[in-house]
C-alpha positions in Angstrom: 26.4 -24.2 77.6 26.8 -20.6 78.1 29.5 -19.2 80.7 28.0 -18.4 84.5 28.3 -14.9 85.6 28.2 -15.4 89.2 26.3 -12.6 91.4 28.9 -9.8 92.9 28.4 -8.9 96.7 26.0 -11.8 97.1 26.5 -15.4 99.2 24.1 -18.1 99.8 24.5 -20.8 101.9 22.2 -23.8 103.1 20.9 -23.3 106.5 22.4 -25.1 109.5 21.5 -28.6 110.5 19.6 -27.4 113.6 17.7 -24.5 111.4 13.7 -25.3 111.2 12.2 -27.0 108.2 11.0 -23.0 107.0 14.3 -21.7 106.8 15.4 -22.3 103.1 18.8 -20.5 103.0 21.2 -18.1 104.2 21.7 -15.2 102.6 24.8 -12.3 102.7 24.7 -9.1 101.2 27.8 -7.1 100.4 25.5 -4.1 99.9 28.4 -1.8 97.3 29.2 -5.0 95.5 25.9 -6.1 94.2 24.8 -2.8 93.7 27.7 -2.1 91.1 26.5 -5.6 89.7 23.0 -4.2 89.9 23.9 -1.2 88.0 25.9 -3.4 85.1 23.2 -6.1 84.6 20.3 -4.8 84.7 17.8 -4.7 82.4 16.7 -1.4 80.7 13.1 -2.1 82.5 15.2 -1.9 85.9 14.6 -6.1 86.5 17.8 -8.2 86.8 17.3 -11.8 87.1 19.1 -14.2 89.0 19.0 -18.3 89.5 20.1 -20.0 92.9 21.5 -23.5 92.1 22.6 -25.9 93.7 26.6 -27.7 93.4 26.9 -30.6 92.0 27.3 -32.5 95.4 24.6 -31.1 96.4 26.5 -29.1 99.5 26.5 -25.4 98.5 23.9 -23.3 96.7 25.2 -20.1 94.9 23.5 -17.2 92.7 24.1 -16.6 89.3 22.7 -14.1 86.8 19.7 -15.3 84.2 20.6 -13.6 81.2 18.2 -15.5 78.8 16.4 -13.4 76.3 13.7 -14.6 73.8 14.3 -15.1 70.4 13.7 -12.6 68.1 10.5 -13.2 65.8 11.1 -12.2 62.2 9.5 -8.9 61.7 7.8 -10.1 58.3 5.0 -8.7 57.5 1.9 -10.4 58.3 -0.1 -12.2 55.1 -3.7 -11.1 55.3 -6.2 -13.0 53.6 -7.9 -12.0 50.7 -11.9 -12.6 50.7 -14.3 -11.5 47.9 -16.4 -8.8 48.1 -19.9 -8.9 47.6 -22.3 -6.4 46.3 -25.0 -5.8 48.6 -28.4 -4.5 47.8 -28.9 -1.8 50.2 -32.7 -0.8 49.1 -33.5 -4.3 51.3 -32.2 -2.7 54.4 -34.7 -1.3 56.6 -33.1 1.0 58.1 
């Protein structure tokens, strides 16, 4: 299992026994902190991606960074059929 980078500047926390049903977390924002982890992670596109999990005993959520990247495909060139060739009478066509 690869090591968790956990998200700079950035809290979560489960809402509040008395919060309504809608309200799916709370959510702090150390604005300079997760911009400098912005600025480190992200992609060359400009996305960073980020998973919000949930501990163990189920009693804190937290926010790590999704750094998964597809596998490369061999670059292999592709194998392109060979079909015969037919000689075609062209004084048939009509046009």
């Amino acid at each position: 299992m690869a090591e968790k980078t956990f998200v700079d500047g950035f809290i979560a926390k489960l809402p509040h026994a008395k919060a309504p049903d809608f309200v799916v977390a709370h959510l702090s924002i150390k604005a300079k902190e997760l911009i400098a982890f912005i600025e480190k992670y992200q992609k060359p596109d400009g996305w960073l991606n980020l998973d919000l999990l949930k501990s163990k005993d189920g009693q804190k959520i937290y926010a790590v960074l999704n750094d998964w990247k597809p596998e490369q495909k061999n670059s292999s060139p592709s194998v392109v059929p060979e079909y015969p060739v037919e000689e075609i009478d062209e004084s048939g066509i009509p046009f």
